[in-house]
N, C-alpha and C positions, 0 to 999 in steps of 0.2 A: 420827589418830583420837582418842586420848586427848590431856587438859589435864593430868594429874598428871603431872609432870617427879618420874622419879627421879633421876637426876646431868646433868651436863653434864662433857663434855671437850672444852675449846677453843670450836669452834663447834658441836659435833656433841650434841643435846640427846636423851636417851634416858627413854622415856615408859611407866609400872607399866602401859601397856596392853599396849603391844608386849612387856614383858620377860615378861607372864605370858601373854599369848599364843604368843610363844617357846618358853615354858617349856613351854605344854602339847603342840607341837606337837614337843619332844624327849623329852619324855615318854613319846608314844604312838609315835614312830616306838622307842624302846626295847624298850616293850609288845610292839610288832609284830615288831620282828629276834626277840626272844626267844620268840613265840610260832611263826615260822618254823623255829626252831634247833631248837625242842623236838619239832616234827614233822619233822625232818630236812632241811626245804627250806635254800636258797641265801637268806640274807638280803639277799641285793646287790638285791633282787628291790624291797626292802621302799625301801630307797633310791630306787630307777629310778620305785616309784611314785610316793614321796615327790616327786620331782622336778618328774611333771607334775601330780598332784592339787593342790600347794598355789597356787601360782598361780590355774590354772582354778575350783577352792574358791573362790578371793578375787574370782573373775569373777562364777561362778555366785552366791554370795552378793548379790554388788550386783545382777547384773541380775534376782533374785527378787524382790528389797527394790524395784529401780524400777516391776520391772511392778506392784505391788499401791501403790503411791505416786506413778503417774503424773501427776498433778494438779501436784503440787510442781515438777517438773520439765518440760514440756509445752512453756511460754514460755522455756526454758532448756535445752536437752538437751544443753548442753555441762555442764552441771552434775550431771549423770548420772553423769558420766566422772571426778568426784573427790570418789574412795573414802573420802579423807584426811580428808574433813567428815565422814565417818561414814554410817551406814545401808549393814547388811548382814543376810543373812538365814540361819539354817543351815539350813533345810529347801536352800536354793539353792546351800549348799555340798555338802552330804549328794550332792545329787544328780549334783552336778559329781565329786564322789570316785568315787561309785559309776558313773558311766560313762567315767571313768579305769581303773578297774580293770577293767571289761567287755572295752575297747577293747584296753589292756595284755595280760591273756590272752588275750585270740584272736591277736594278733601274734604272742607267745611261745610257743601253742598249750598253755597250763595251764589247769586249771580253774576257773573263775568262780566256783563258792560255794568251793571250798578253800581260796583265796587270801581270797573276800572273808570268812569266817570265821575267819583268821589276822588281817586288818584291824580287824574288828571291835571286840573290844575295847580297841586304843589309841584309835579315834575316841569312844568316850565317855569314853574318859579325860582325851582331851583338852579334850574339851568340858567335863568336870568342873572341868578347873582353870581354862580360858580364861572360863569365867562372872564368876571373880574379878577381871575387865576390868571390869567392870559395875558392881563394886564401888569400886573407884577413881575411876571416871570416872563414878561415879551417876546410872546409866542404869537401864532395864530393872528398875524396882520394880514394887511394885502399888499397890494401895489404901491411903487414909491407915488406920490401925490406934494404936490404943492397946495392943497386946501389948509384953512385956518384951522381944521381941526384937527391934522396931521398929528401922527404922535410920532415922537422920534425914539428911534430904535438904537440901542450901542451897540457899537460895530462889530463887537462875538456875537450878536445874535443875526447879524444881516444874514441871509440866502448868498451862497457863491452862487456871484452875480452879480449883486446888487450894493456889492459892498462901497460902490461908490456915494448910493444915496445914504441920507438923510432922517428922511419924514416917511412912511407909509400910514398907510388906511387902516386906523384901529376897529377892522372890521368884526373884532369883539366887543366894540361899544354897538355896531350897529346890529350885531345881533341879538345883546344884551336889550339894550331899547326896543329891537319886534319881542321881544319875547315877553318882557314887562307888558305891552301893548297886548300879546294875546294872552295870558293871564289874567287881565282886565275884561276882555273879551269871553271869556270861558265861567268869569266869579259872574258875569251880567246872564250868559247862557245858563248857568246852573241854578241861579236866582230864578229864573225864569221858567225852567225847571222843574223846579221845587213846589213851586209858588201855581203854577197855572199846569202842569203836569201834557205839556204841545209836545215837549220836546222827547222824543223816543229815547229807550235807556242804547245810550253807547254814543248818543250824539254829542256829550261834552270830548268825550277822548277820540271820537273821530274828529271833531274841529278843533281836536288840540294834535291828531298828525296833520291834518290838512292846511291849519294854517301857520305854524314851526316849519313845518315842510316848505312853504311859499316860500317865506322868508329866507331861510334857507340857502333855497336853492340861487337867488341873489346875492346872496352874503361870498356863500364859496366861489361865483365865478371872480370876486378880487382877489380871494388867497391865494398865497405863496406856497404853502404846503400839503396842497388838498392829496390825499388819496387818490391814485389812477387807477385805471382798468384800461390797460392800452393809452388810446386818446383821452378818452373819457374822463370828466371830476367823478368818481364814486356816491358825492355825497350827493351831488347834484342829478343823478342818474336816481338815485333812491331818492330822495326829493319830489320829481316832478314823478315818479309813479306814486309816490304816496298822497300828495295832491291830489291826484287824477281817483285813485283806489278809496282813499276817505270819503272825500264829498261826493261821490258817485254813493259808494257804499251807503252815507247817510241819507241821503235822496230816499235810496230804494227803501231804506227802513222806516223812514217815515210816511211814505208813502203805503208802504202795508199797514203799517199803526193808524192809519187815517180812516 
């Protein structure tokens, strides 16, 4: 997927997309054993999901990305099937996790918001550091900008378009940045959690769609490469209903637990 080569050994070439996409996805399984241990569960648990969400993530991811990019691929559907040129989507991985873990507890007979509330915040964690692919591989900006924080893009990568600027909106950092921010946000809620037992089970992973979702859906009205549906950004359209459907969703659930 990525073009930046960090080393090579022998024949075998290893690429700052993959190692920081690595990195987020040990990151967050870490997050997760340690947020299982602190509630007493069996961390082997967090592994077993590990096992089959990351694959099926990397399925769901493409086949989001093809269904809303159909056009590109239509005269070529074997070109659909290689992930390695890139185009993936994380609303399509999100959703591939979260029906791993659905499926995972009813086998195991555990509870669904328990678990996916111990999940929760390593998956924006990861997503927090896995954004810094983008970064590397200079993908996923926005708009040309004259701000001092501009990052400049080479000129293969500009949008036909755009290939007269410069500088755009490394709007990977600023999704990266909410996203650290609600990770922070969700270790404070689960603490809290844990600790004084207010908060209903499914409340840390609905204020982790509700508030990933906010952000979000600000982030994509700068990009250059959002997903459509007609007029429509995709990601921002599933956004501002996840918004809406989480914290309503949590509302209600607390309000019966009360």
């Amino acid at each position: 997927m990525g073009k930046a080569i960090a080393f090579q050994i022998g024949p075998l070439t290893f690429y700052w997309y993959g190692i920081i996409i690595a990195t987020g996805i040990f990151a967050g399984f870490l997050a997760a054993a340690w947020q299982a241990k602190r509630r007493g569960e069996n961390a082997e648990h967090i592994l077993d999901i590990l096992f089959y969400a990351l694959p099926l993530s990397i399925l769901g991811a493409r086949i989001y990305y093809v269904l809303f990019t159909w056009e590109q691929y239509k005269n070529d559907p074997w070109e659909a099937l290689a992930i390695w040129h890139g185009g993936l989507a994380i609303h399509g991985a999100v959703i591939a996790a979260v029906l791993v873990v659905i499926v995972y507890t009813r086998i195991h007979k555990l509870s669904f918001w328990h678990w996916a509330d111990i999940c929760a915040p390593s998956l924006i964690l990861g997503q927090a550091i896995g954004r810094w692919g983008n970064f590397v591989n200079q993908e996923a900006f926005g708009a040309p900008t004259d701000l001092p924080w501009a990052i400049y893009i080479d000129y293969a990568h500009r949008p036909v378009g755009y290939e007269q600027y410069d500088y755009f909106h490394p709007t990977f950092l600023y999704e990266s940045l909410w996203n650290f921010a609600v990770f922070f946000i969700l270790q404070v809620l689960s603490a809290y959690q844990v600790k004084h037992r207010r908060i209903v089970q499914g409340g840390i992973v609905l204020s982790y769609f509700g508030f990933y979702s906010l952000g979000r859906f600000f982030v994509e009205g700068l990009r250059l490469d959002s997903l459509m549906f007609g007029p429509v950004r995709v990601a921002q359209l599933v956004s501002i209903m996840l918004v809406v459907i989480s914290f309503a969703y949590f509302y209600y659930r607390q309000k019966r637990a009360a």
